[in-house]
PDB file as gemmi writes it, atoms N, CA and C in Angstrom:
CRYST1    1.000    1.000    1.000  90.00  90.00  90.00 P 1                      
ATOM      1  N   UNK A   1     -12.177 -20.330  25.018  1.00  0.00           N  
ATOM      2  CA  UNK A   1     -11.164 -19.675  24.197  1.00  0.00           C  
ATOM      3  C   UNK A   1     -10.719 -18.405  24.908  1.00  0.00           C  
ATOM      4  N   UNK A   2      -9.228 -18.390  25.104  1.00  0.00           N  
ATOM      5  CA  UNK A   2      -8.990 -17.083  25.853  1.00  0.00           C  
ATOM      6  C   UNK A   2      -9.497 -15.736  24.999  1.00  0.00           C  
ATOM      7  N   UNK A   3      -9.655 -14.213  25.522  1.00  0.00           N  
ATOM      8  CA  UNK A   3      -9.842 -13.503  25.036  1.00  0.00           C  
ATOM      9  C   UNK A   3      -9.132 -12.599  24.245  1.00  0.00           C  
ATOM     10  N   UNK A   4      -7.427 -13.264  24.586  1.00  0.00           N  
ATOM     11  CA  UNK A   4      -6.622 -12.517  23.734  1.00  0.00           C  
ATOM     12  C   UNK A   4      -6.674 -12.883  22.571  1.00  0.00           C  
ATOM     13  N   UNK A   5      -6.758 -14.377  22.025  1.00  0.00           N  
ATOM     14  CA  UNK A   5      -6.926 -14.790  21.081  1.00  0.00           C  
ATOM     15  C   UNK A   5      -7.592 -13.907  20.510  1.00  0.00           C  
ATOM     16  N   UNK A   6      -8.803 -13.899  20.215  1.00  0.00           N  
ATOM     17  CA  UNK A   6      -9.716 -12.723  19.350  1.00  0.00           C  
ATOM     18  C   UNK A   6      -8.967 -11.516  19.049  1.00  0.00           C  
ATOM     19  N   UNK A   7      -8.115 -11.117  19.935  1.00  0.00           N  
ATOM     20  CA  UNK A   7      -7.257  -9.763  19.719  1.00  0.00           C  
ATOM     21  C   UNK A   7      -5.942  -9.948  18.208  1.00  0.00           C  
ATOM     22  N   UNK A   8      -5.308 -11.138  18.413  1.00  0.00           N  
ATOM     23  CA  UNK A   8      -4.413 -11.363  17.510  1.00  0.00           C  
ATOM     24  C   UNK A   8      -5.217 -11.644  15.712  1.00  0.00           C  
ATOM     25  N   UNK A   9      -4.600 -10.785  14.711  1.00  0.00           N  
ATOM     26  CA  UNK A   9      -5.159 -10.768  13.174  1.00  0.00           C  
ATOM     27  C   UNK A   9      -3.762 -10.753  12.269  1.00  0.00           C  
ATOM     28  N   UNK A  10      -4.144 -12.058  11.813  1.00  0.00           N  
ATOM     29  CA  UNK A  10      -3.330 -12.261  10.150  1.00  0.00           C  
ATOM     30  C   UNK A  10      -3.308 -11.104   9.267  1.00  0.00           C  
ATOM     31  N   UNK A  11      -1.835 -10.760   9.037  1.00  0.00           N  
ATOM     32  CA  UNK A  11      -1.732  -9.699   8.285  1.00  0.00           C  
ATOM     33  C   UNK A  11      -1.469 -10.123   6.636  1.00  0.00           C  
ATOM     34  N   UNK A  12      -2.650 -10.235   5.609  1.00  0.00           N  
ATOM     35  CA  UNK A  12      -2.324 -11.011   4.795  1.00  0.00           C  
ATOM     36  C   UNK A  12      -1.290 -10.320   3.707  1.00  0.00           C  
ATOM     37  N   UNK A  13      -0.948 -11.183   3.210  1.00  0.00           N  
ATOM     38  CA  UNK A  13       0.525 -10.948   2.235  1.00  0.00           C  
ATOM     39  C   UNK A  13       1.450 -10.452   2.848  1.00  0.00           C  
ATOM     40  N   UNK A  14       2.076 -10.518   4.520  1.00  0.00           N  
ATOM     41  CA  UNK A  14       3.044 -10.256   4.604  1.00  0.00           C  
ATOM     42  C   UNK A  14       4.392 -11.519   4.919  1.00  0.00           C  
ATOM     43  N   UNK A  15       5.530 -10.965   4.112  1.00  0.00           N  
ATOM     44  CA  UNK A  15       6.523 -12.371   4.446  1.00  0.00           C  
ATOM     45  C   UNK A  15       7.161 -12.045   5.787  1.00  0.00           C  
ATOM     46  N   UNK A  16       7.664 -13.134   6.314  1.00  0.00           N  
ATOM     47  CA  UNK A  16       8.353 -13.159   7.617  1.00  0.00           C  
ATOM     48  C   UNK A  16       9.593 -12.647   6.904  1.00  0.00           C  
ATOM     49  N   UNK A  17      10.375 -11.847   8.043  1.00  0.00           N  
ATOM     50  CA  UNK A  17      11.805 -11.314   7.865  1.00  0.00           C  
ATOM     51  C   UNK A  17      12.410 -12.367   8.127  1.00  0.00           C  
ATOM     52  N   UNK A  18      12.750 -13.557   8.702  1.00  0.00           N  
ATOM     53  CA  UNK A  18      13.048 -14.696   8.937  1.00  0.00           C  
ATOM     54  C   UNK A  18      13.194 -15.693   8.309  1.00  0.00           C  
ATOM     55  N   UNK A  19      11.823 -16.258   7.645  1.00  0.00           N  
ATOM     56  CA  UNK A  19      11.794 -17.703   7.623  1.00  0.00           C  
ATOM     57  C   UNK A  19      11.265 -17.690   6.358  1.00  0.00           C  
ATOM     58  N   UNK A  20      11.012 -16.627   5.863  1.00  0.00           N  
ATOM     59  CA  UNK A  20       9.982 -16.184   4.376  1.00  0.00           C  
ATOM     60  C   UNK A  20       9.403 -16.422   3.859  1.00  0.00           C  
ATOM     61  N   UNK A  21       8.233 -16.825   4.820  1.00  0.00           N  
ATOM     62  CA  UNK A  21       7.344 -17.718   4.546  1.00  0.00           C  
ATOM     63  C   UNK A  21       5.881 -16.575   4.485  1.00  0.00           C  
ATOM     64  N   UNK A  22       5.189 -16.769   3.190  1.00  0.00           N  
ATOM     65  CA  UNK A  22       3.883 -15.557   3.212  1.00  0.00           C  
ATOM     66  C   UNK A  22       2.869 -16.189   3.949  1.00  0.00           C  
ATOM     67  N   UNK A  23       2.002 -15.188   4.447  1.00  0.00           N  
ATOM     68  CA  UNK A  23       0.749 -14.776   5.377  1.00  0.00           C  
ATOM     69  C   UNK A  23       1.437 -16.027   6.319  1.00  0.00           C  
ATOM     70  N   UNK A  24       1.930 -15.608   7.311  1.00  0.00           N  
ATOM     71  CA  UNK A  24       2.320 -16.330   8.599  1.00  0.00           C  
ATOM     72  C   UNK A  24       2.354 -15.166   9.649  1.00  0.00           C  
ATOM     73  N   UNK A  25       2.232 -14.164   9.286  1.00  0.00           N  
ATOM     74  CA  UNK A  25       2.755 -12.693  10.211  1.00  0.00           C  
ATOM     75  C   UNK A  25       1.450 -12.752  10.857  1.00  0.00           C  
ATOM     76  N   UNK A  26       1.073 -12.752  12.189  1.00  0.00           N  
ATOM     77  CA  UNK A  26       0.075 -11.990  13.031  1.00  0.00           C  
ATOM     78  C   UNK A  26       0.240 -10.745  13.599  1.00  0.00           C  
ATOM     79  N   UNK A  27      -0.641 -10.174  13.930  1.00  0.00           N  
ATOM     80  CA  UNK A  27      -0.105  -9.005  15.134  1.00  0.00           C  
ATOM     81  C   UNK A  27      -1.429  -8.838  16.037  1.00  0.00           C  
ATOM     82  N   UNK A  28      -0.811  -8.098  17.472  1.00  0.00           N  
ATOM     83  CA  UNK A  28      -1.520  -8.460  18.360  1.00  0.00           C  
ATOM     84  C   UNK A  28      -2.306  -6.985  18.674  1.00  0.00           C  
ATOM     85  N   UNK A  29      -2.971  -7.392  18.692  1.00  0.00           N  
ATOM     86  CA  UNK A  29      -3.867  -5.584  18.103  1.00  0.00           C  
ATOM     87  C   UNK A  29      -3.813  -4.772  19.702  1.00  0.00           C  
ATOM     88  N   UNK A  30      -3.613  -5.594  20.530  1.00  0.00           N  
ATOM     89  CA  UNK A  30      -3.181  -4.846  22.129  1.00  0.00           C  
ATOM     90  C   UNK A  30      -2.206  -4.030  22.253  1.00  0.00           C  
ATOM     91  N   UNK A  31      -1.343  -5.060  21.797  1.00  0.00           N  
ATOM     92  CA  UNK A  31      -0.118  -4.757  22.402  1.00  0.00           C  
ATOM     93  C   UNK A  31       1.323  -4.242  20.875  1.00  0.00           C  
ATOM     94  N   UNK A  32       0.553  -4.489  19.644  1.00  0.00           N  
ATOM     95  CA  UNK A  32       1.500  -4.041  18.223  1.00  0.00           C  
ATOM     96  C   UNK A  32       2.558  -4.722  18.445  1.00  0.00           C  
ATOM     97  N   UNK A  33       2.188  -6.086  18.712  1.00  0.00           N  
ATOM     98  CA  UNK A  33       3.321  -7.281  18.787  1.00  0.00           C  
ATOM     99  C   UNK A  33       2.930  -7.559  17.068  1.00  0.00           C  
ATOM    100  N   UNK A  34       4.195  -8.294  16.603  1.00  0.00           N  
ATOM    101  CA  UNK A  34       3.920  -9.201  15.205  1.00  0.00           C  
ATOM    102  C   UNK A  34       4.433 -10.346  15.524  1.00  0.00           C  
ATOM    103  N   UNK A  35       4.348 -11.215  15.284  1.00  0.00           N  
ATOM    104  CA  UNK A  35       4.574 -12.501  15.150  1.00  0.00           C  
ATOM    105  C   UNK A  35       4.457 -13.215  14.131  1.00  0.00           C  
ATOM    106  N   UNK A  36       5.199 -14.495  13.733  1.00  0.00           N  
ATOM    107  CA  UNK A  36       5.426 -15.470  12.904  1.00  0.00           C  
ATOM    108  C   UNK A  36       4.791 -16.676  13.302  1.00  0.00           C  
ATOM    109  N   UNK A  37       3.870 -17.068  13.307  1.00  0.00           N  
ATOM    110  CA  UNK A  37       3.592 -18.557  13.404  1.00  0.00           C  
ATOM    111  C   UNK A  37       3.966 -19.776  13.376  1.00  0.00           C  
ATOM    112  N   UNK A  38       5.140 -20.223  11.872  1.00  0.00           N  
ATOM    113  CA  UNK A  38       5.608 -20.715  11.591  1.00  0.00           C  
ATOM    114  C   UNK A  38       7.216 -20.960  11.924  1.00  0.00           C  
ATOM    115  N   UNK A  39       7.374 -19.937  12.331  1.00  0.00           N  
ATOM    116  CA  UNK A  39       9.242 -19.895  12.884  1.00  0.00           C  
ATOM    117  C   UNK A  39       9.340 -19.189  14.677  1.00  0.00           C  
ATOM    118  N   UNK A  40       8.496 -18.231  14.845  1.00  0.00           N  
ATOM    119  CA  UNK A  40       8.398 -17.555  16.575  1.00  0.00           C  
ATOM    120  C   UNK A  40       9.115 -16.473  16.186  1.00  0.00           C  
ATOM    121  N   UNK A  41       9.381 -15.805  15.284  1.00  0.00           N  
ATOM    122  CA  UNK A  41      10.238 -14.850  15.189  1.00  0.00           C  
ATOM    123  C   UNK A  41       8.749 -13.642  15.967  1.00  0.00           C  
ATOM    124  N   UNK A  42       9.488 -12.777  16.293  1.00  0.00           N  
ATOM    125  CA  UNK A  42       8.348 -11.514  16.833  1.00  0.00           C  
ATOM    126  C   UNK A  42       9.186 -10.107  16.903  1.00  0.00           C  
ATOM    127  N   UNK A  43       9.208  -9.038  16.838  1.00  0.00           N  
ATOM    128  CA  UNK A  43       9.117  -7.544  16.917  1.00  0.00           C  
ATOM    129  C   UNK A  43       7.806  -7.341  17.170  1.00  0.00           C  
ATOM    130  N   UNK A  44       8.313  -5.644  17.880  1.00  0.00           N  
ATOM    131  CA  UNK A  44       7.268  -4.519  17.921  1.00  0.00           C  
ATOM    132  C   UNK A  44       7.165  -4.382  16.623  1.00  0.00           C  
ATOM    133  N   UNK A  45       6.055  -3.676  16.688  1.00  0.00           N  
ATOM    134  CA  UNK A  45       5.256  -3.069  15.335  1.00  0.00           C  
ATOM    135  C   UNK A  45       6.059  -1.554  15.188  1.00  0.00           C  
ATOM    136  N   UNK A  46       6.201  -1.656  13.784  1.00  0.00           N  
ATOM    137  CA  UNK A  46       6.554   0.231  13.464  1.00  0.00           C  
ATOM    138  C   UNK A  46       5.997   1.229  13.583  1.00  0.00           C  
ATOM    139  N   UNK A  47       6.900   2.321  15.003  1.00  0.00           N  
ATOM    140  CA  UNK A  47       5.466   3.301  15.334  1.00  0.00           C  
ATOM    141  C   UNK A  47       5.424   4.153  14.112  1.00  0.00           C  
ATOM    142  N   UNK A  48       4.720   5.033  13.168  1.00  0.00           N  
ATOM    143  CA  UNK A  48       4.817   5.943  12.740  1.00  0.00           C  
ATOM    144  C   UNK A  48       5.254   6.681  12.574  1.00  0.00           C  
ATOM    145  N   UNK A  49       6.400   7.190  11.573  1.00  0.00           N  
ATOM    146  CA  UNK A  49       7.153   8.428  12.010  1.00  0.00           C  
ATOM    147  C   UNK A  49       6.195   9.619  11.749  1.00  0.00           C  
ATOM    148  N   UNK A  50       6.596  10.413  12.585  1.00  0.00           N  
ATOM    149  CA  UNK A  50       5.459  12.352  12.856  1.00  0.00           C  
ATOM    150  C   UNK A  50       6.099  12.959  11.085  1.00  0.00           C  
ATOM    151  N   UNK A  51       4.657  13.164  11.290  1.00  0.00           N  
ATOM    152  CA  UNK A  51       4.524  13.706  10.238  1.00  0.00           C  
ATOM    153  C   UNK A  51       5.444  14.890   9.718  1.00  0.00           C  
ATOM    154  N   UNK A  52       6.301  15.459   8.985  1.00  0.00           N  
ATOM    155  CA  UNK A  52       7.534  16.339   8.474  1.00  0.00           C  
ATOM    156  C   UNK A  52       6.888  17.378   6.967  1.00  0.00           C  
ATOM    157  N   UNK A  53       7.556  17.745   6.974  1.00  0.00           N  
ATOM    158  CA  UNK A  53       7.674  18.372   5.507  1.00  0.00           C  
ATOM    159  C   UNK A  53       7.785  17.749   4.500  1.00  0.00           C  
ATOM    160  N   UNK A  54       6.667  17.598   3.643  1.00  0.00           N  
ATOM    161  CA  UNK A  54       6.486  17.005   2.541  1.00  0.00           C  
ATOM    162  C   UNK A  54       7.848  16.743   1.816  1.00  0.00           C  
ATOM    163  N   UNK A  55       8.403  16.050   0.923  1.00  0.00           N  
ATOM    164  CA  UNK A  55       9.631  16.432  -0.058  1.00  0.00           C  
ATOM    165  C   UNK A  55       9.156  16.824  -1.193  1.00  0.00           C  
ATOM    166  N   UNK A  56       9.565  17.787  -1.934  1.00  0.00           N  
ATOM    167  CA  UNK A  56       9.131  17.964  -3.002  1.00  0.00           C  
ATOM    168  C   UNK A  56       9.370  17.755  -4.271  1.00  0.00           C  
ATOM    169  N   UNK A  57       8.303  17.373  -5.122  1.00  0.00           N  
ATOM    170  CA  UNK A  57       8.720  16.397  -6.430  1.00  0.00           C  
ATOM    171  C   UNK A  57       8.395  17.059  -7.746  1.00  0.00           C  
ATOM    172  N   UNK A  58       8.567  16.720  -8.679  1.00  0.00           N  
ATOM    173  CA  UNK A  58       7.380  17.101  -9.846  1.00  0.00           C  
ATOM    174  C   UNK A  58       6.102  17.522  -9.882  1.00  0.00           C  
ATOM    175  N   UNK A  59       5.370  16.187  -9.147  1.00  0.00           N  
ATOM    176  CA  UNK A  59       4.095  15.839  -9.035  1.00  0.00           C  
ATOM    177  C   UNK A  59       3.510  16.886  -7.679  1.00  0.00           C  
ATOM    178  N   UNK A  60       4.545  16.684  -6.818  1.00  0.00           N  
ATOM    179  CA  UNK A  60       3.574  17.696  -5.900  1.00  0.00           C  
ATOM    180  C   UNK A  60       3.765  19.148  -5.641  1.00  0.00           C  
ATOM    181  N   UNK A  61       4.370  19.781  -6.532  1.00  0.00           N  
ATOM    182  CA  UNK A  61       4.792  21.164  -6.738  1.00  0.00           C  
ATOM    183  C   UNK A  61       3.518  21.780  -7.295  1.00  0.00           C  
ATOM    184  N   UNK A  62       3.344  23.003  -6.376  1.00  0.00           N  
ATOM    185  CA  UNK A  62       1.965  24.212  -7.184  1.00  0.00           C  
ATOM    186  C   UNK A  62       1.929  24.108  -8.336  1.00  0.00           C  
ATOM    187  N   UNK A  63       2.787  24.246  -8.409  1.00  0.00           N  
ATOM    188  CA  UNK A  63       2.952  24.703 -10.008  1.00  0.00           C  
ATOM    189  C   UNK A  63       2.550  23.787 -11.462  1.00  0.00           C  
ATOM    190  N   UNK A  64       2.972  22.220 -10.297  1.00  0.00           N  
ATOM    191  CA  UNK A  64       2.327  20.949 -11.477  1.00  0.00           C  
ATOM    192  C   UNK A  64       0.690  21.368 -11.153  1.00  0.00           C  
ATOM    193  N   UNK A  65       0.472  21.342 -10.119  1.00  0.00           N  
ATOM    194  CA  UNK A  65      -1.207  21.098  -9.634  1.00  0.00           C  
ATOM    195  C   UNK A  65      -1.915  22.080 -10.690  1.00  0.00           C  
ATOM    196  N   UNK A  66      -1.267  23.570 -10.948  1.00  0.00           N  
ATOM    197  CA  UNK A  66      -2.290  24.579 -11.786  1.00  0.00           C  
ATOM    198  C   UNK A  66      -2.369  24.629 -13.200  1.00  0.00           C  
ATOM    199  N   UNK A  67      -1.450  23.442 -13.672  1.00  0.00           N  
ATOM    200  CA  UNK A  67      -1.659  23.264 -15.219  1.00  0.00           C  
ATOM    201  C   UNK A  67      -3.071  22.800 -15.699  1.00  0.00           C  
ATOM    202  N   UNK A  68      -3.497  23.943 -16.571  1.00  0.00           N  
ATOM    203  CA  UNK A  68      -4.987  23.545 -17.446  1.00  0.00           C  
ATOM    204  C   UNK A  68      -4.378  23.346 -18.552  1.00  0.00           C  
ATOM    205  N   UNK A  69      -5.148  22.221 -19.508  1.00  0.00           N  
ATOM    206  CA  UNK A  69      -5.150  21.176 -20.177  1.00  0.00           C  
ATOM    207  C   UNK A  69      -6.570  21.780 -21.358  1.00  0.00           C  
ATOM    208  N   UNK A  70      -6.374  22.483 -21.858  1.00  0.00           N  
ATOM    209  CA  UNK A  70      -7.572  22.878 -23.024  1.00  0.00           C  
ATOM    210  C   UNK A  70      -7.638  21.836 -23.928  1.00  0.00           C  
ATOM    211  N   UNK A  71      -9.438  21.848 -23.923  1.00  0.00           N  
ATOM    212  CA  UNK A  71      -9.978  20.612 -24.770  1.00  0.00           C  
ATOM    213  C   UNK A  71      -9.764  20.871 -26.182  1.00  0.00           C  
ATOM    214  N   UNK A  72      -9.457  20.170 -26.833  1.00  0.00           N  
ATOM    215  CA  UNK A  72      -9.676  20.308 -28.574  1.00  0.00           C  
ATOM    216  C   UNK A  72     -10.646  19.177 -28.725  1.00  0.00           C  
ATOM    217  N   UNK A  73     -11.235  19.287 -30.575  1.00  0.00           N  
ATOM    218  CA  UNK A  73     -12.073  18.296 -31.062  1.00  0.00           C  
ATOM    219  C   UNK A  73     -11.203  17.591 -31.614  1.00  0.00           C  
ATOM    220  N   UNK A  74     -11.293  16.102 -31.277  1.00  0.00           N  
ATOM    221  CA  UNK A  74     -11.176  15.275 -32.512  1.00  0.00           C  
ATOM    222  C   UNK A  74     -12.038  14.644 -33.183  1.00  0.00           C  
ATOM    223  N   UNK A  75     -11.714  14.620 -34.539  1.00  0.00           N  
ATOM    224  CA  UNK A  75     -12.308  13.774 -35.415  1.00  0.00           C  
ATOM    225  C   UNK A  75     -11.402  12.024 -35.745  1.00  0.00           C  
ATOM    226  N   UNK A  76     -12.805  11.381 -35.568  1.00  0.00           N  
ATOM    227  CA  UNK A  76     -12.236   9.960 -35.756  1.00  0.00           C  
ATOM    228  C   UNK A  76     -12.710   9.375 -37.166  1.00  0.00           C  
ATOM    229  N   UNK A  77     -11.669   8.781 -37.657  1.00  0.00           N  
ATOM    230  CA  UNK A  77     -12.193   8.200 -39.120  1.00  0.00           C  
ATOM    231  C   UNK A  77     -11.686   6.633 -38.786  1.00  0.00           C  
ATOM    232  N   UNK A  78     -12.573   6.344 -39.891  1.00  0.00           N  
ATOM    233  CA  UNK A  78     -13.184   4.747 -40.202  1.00  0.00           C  
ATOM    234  C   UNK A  78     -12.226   4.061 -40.941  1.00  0.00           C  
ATOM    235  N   UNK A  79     -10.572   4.031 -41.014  1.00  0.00           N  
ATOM    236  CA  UNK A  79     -10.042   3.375 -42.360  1.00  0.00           C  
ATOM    237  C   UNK A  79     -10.497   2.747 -42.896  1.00  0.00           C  
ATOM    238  N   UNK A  80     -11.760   1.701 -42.467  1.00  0.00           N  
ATOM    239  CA  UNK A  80     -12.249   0.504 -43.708  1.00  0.00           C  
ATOM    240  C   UNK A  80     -13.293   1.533 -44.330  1.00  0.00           C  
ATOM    241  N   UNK A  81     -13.572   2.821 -44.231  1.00  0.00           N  
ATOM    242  CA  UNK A  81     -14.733   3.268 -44.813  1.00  0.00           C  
ATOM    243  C   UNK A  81     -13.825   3.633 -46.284  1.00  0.00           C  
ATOM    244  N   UNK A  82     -12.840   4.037 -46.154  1.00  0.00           N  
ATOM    245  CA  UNK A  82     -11.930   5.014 -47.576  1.00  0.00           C  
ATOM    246  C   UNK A  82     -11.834   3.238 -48.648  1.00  0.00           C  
ATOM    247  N   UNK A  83     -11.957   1.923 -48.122  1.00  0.00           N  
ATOM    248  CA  UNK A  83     -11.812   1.200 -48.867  1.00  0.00           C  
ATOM    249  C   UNK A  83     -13.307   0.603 -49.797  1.00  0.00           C  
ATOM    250  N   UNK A  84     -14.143   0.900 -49.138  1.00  0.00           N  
ATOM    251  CA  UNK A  84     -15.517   1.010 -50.077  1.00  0.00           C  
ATOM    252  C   UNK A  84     -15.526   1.389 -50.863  1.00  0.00           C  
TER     253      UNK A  84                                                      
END                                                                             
């Protein structure tokens, strides 16, 4: 068995841009080839874009992060108990 073989891994749940067919996508862990099995379609792999300035949302604003949330008690009642 050649040794590249061992290098190439099924990327599961992904569809081909092509032929749209699920888990058919490989990629070649050498070289960040992808491939299709089923049709030959292939691209490079997507390099990463560098990391930027966050955008900022609701969720990731200071200001959401420092909200405290004070506990209260509740009391829980039984409705079938008031029918006894």
């Amino acid at each position: 068995m050649p040794d590249h073989a061992n290098r190439r891994r099924f990327i599961a749940g992904a569809v081909c841009p092509r032929c749209a067919k699920m888990d058919k996508i490989v990629v070649d862990l050498d070289t960040d080839q992808r491939a299709c099995v089923a049709c030959g379609y292939s691209e490079a792999r997507p390099q990463a874009a560098t990391p930027g300035r966050e955008i900022p949302t609701r969720v990731s604003r200071a200001a959401a992060r420092r909200v405290e949330t004070s506990a209260e008690v509740v009391t829980l009642i039984d409705p079938t108990a008031a029918d006894k």
